[in-house]
N, C-alpha and C positions, 0 to 999 in steps of 0.2 A: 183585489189587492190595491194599494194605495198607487204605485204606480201606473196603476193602468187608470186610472179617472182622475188622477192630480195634475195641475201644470207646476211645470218645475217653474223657479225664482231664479233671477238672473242676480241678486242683491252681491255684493260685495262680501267675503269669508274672513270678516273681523268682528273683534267680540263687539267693540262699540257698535257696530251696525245692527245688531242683535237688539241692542241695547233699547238704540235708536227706535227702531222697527216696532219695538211696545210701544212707545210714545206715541208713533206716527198714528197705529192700525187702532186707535181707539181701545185698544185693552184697559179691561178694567183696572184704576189705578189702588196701588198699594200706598197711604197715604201712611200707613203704621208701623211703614218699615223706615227704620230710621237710615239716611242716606251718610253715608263715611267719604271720605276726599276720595275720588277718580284719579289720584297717580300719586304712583305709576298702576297703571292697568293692569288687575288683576287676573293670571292666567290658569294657576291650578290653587290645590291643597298649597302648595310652597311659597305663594305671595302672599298665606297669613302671617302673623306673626309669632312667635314659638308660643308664647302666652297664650294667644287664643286655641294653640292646635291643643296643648295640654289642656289647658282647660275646659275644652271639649270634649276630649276625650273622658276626662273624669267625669263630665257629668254623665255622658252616656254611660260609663260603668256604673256607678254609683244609681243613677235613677232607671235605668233597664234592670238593675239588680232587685234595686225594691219594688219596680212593677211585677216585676215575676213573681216575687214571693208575696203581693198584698194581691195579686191580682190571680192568682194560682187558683182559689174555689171557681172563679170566674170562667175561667181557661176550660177549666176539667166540665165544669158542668156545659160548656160550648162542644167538646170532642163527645160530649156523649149526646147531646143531640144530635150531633152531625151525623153519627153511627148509626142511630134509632131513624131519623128521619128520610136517610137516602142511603144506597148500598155501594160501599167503599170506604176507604179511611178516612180518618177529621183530620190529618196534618195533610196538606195539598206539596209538595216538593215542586221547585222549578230552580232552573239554573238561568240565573243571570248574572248580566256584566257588572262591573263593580269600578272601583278607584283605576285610572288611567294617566300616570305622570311622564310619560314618554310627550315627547316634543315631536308635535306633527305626524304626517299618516305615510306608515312606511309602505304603503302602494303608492305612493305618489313620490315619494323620496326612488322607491324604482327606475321612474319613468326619467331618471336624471345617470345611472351610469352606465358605462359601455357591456355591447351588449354579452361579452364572456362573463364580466362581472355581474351583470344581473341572472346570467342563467345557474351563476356559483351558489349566487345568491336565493335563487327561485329552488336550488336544491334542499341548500340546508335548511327551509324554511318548511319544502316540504316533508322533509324530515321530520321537524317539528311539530306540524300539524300549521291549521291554518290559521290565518291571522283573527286576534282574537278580539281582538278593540281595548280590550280591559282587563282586570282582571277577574275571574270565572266564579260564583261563589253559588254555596243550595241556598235557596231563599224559601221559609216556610210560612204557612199559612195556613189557616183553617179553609178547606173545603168548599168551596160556594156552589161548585158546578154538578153535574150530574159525572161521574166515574169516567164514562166514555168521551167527554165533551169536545177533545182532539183526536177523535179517532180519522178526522179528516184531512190534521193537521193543523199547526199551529194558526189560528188568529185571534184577531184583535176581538173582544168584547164589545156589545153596542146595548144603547139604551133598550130593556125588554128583551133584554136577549132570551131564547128559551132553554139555553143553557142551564140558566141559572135556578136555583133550587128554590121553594117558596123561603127557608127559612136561610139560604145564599142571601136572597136578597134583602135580608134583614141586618145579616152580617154585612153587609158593603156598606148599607143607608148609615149604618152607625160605624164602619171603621172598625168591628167588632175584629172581624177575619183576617186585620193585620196583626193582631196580640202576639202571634208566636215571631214575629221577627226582632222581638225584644231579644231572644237567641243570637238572633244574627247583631245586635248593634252590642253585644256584651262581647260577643267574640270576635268584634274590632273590624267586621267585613260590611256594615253600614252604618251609620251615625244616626241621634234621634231626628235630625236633623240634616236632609242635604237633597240634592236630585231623586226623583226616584228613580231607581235598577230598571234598566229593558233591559226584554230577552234577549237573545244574541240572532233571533233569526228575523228579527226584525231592526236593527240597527243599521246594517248595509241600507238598506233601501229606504232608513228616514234620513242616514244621514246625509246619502245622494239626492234628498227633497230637499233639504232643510238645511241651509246655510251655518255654519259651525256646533251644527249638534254636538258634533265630538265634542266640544268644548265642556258639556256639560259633566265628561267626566271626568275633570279636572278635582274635581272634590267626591269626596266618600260617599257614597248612595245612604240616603235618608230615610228613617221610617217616615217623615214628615215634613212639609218645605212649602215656603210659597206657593209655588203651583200647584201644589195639593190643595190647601186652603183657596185659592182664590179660582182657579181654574176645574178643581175637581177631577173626576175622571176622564180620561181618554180615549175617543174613538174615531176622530177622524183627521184629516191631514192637519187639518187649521187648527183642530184645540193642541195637535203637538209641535206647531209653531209659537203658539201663546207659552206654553208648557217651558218651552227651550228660552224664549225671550226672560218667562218669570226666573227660571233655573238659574239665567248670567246673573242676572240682575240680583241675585241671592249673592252668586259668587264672588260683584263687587262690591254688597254689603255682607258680608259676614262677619258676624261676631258674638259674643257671646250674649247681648241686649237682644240684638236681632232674634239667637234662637230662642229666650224664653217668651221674644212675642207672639212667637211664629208657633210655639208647643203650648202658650194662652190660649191664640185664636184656633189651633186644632183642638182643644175640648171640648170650644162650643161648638164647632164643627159635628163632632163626636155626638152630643148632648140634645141640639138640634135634630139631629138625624139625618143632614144635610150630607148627598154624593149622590151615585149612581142608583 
């Protein structure tokens, strides 16, 4: 697990420092994204502007809709190799965390009232079930791994994993295995465009590594996004410091220029064959 071989960062818990921190750590620079005025400092979904939220969203409806229906032979003929080639179904289901516009982390907001009031409060919560970061959403996918691939429980994927199926790894190199969350950006629970969703059983403990992760869910989970293109996939503590630096840095550029350069540069991506 990441906490047992990581050192934690002592860094400052503001977006700027986030920001900064790309700058400093030599990450690779994004010279294509065009940069917007820095204030006031952008914190969620809510410090776009109404214009760009609509019109984001239109595009995701309108162009997830026609990928479903131009890209459906495509789809069908991927679920039936997945069927033929490995034993188990071709949609892969996982629950991940989603859009997060609450202000600040209410375990830490705990640690501030008296303590009758926190125990009132520690009831009705667990009442509730427990704290979720986000909001909850199924996130589907074509199939990459062999049926059983968590029967150990939940982790993280690594370069060569032998998880992964000969014709998984085909799907990943090309982006192929993300097709069916076109579902999910149609049904308004991620954008073509924005951070990508982690699972929920791994957020506690990146975002106790990793100075204002939370922040990244300040906007809609993305089929695609800066740190998809530039960083790729994830496996270990530092590509999801890179990953969290790219994700702010989207958040105070966002706009509707920025996503169609950011859904340009993922086709070469795609076309290429370039990821995991």
């Amino acid at each position: 697990m990441i906490c047992a071989t990581a050192e934690r960062t002592s860094r400052p818990g503001r977006l700027c420092d986030i920001v900064d921190y790309a700058a400093q750590e030599d990450l690779p620079s994004v010279p294509w994204l065009r940069r917007l005025p820095q204030e006031p400092v952008r914190r969620d979904a809510r410090s776009l502007s109404r214009s760009t939220r609509i019109t984001k969203r239109v595009m995701d409806v309108v162009l997830s809709l026609v990928a479903l229906i131009v890209l459906a032979p495509v789809m069908l003929l991927i679920a039936m190799l997945v069927k033929v080639t490995s034993p188990g179904g071709a949609i892969f289901q996982q629950t991940r965390v989603g859009l997060n516009l609450r202000r600040g982390d209410r375990r830490q907001a705990d640690s501030h009232v008296p303590w009758e009031a926190h125990e009132r409060r520690t009831q009705r919560r667990d009442r509730r079930g427990h704290f979720t970061y986000g909001r909850h959403f199924t996130l589907y996918k074509f199939r990459t791994m062999r049926n059983d691939a968590e029967r150990d429980g939940a982790q993280f994927a690594v370069e060569g994993d032998a998880r992964v199926t000969p014709l998984g790894r085909f799907l990943r190199r090309t982006r192929l295995d993300e097709l069916p969350q076109l579902w999910n950006v149609l049904r308004g629970e991620m954008s073509l465009v924005g951070p990508r969703p982690e699972r929920p059983e791994f957020i506690e403990e990146l975002s106790e590594q990793i100075p204002d992760y939370l922040q990244r869910l300040g906007l809609k989970p993305g089929l695609t996004g800066v740190a998809q293109v530039v960083n790729g996939y994830d496996n270990n503590l530092e590509s999801f410091r890179r990953k969290v630096a790219f994700d702010l840095l989207y958040l105070r550029n966002c706009s509707v220029f920025n996503d169609l350069r950011i859904m340009a540069r993922t086709f070469r991506v795609v076309c290429s064959g370039q990821g995991l």
